[in-house]
C-alpha positions as CSV (number, residue, x, y, z in Angstrom):
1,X,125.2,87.0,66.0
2,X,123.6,88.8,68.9
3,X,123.0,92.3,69.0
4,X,123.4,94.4,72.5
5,X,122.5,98.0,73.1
6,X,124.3,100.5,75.5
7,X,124.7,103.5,76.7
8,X,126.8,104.4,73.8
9,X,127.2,102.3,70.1
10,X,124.9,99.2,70.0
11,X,127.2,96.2,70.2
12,X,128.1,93.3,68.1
13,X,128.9,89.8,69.8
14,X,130.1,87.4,67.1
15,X,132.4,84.4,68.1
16,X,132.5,85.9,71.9
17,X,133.9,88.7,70.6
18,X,132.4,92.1,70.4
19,X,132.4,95.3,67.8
20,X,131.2,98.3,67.7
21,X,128.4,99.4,65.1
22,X,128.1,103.0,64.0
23,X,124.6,103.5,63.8
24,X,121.6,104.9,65.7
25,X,119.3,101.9,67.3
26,X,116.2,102.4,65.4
27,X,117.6,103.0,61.8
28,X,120.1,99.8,63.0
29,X,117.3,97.3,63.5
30,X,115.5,98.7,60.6
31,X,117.7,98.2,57.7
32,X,117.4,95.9,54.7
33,X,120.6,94.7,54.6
34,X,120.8,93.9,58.3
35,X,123.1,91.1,58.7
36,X,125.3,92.0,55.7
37,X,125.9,95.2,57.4
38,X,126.9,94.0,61.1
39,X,128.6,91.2,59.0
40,X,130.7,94.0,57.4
41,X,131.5,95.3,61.3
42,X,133.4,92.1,61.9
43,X,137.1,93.3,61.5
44,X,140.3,93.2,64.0
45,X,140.3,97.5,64.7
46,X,137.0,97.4,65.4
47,X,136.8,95.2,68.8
48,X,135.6,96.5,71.8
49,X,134.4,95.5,75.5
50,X,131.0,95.0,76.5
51,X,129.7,97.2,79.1
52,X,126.5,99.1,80.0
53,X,123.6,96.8,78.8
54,X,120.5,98.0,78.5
55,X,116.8,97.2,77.3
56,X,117.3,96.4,73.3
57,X,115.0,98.9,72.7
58,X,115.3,102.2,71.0
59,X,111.3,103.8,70.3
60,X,109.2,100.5,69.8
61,X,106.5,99.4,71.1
62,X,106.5,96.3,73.3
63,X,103.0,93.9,72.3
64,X,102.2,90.6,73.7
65,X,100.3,87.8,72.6
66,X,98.4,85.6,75.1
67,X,96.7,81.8,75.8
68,X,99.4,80.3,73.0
69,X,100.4,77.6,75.4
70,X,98.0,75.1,77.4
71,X,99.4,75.7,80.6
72,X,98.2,79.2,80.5
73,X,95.3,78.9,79.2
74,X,94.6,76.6,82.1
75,X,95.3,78.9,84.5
76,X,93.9,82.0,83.2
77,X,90.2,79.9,82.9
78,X,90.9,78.6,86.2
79,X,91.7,82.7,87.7
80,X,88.8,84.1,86.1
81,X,86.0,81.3,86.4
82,X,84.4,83.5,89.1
83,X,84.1,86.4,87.2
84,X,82.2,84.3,84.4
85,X,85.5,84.5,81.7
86,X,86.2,81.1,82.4
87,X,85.7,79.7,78.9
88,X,86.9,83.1,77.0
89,X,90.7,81.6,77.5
90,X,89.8,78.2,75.9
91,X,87.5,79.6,73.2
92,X,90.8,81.9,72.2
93,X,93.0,79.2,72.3
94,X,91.2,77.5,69.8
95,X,90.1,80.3,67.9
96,X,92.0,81.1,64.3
97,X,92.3,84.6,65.6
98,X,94.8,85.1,68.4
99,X,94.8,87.5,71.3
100,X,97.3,89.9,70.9
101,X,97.6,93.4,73.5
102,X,99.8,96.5,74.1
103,X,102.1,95.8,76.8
104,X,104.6,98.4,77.3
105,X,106.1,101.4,75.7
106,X,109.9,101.9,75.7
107,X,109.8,104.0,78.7
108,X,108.4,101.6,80.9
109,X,110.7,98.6,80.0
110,X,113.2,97.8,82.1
111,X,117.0,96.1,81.1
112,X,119.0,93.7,82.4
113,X,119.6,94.1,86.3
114,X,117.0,96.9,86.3
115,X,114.2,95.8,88.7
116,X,110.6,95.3,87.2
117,X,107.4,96.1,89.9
118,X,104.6,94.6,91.3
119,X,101.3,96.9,91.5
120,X,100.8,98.3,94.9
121,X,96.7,97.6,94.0
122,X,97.2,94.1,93.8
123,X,98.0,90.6,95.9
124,X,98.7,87.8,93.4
125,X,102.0,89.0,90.6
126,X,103.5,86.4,88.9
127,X,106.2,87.0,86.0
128,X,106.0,85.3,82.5
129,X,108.9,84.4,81.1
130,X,108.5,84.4,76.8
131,X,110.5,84.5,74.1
132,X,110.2,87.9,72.2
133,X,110.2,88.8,68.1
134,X,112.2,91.2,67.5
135,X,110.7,92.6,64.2
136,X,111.2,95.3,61.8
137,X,108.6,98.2,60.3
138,X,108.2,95.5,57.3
139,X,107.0,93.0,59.4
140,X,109.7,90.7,58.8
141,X,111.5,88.8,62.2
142,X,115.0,89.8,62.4
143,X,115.5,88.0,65.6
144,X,114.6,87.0,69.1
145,X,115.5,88.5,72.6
146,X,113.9,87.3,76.2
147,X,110.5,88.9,77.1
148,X,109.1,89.1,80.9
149,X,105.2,89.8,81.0
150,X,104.8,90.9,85.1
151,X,101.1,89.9,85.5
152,X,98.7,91.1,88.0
153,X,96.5,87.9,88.0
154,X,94.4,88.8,90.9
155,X,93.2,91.9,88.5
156,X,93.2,89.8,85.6
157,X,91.4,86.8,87.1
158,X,88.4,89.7,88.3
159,X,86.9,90.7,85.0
160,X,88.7,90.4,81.5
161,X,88.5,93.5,81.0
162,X,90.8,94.4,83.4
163,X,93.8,92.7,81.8
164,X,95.2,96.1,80.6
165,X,95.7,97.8,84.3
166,X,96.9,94.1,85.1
167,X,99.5,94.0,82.2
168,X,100.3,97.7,81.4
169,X,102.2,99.6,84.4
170,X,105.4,101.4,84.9
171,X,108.4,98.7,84.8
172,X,105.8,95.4,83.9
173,X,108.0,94.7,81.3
174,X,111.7,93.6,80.7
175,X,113.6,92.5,78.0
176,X,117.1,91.7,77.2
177,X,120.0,90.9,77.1
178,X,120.5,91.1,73.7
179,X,118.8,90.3,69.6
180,X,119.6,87.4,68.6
181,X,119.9,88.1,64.9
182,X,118.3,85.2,63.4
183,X,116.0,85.2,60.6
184,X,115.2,81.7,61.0
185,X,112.9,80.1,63.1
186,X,114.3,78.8,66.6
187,X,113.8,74.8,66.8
188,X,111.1,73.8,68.4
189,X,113.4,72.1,71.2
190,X,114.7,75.5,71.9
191,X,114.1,75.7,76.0
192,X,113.0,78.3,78.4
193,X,113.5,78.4,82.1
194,X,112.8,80.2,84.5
195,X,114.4,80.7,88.3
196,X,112.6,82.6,91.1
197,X,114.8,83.5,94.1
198,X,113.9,84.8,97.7
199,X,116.7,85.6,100.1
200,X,119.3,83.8,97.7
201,X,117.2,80.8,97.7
202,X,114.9,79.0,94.8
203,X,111.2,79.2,95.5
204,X,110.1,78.3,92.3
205,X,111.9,77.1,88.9
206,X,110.2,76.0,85.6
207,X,110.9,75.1,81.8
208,X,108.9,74.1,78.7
209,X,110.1,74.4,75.2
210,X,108.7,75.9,72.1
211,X,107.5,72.9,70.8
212,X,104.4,73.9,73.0
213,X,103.6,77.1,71.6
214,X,100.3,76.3,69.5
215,X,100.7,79.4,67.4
216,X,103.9,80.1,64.9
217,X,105.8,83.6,65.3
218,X,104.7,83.9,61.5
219,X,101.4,83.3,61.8
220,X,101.5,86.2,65.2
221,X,103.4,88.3,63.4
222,X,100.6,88.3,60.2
223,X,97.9,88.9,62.8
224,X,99.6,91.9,64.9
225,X,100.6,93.6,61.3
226,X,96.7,93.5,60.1
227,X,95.5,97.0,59.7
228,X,98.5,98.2,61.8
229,X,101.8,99.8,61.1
230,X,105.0,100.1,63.4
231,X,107.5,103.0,61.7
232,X,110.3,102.0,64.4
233,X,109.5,98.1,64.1
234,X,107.8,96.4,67.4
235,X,108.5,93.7,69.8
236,X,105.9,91.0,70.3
237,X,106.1,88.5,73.7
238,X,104.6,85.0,72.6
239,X,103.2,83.8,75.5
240,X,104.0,81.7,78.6
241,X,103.9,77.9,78.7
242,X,105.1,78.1,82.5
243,X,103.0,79.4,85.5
244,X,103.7,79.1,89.2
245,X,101.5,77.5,91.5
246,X,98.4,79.4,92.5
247,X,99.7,80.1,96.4
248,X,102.6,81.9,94.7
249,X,103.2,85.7,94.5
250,X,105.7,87.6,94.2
251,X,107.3,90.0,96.8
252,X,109.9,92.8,96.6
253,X,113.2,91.8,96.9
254,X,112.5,88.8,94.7
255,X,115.0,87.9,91.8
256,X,113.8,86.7,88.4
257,X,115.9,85.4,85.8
258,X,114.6,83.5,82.9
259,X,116.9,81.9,79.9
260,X,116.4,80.8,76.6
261,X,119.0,78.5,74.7
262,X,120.8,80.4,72.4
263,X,120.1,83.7,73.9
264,X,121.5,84.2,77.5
265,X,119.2,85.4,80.9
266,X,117.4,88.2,81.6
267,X,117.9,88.7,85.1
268,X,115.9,91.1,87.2
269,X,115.2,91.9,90.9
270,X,111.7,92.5,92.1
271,X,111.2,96.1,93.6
């Protein structure tokens, strides 16, 4: 089943077929009973049309969890080895304890066909597509949706301790299209790609699959709810395994659109 939200009632797609559920967003995503209850929404007079996407995401906060593939933690040693962080990224990867950060709150997430930005302070952007937890106030992972982390890597790659003003901006995050309502874990063949377009043309594509991810969502999951507590429930990003070369940035007017088997696209244009 996968779970939309619009401008009006959230949306059921089961079956290609959509219904309407009753409820408000955040008590919706919350509940106990989850997929008994948008099971129970399945019935012939309650069918609707899909219109009017928007973000999946009513009051939580977005997090993010970083250096759980190789490939970025290549490239985030290889961006920062001037500023002397060069071995942080490969002492996190290996560390027990992950590095998890606040990446966006609702306000500043944008939805399917909304355009995400680029920082006017900075000269190297790169997106990174991820898959996403959806998760409830329990700490339990109702499902999945498609996560973009915009980067400023030039900022990032200066000190460290820059990575929030390189992560954490208006519109430097995007999620959508839907929730996949899934309690179980997505196989670890399940594949992302991504597509960059300039003037209708690809400039850069890329894939990897989950298998790569070094961390569980579990084991992400425990660490983020440690001493912490999310009344609305929280989205965590899980990382990139796929990072453009280092000559590319991107530039307004860019299109992004990043899929993940069983999911759909996000697609977004670069403003």
């Amino acid at each position: 089943m996968k779970l939309y939200r619009t401008s009006k009632d959230p949306i059921l797609e089961s079956n290609q077929r959509y219904y309407r559920v009753s409820s408000d967003w955040d008590a919706l995503i919350n509940r106990g009973d989850l997929i008994d209850y948008l099971t129970s929404q399945i019935a012939p007079g309650n069918e609707t049309e899909l219109d009017s996407v928007l973000a999946p995401i009513g009051s939580q906060e977005v997090w993010a969890a970083g250096v759980t593939y190789y490939r970025s933690r290549t490239a985030r040693m290889e961006e920062s080895q001037q500023a002397g962080g060069g071995n942080f990224y490969d002492r996190v990867y290996n560390a027990e304890r992950p590095e998890l950060f606040f990446k966006s709150s609702a306000h500043r997430v944008a939805g399917p066909g909304e355009s995400v930005r680029i920082r006017k302070d900075s000269k190297w952007n790169v997106p990174e597509p991820e898959l996403t937890l959806a998760i409830n106030s329990k700490g339990e992972i109702i499902g999945y949706t498609i996560g973009n982390d915009m980067s400023s890597r030039d900022i990032e790659g200066e000190n460290p301790l820059y990575l929030p003003q390189a992560k954490v901006y208006d519109r430097s995050c995007a999620l959508g299209p839907c929730i996949l309502i899934d309690r179980e874990l997505l196989a670890g063949s399940t594949e992302i790609r991504i597509r960059l377009e300039r003037n209708e043309e690809a400039v850069f594509q890329g894939s990897t699959t989950l298998a790569q991810l070094k961390r569980s969502p579990s084991e992400l999951v425990e660490f983020l709810f440690r001493d912490n507590s999310f009344p609305q429930g929280c989205f965590l990003l899980t990382g990139t395994g796929i990072v453009p070369p280092d000559d590319f940035t991107l530039q307004s007017g860019d299109r992004i659109e990043i899929s993940i088997e069983g999911i759909g696209t996000l697609a977004n244009m670069v403003d």
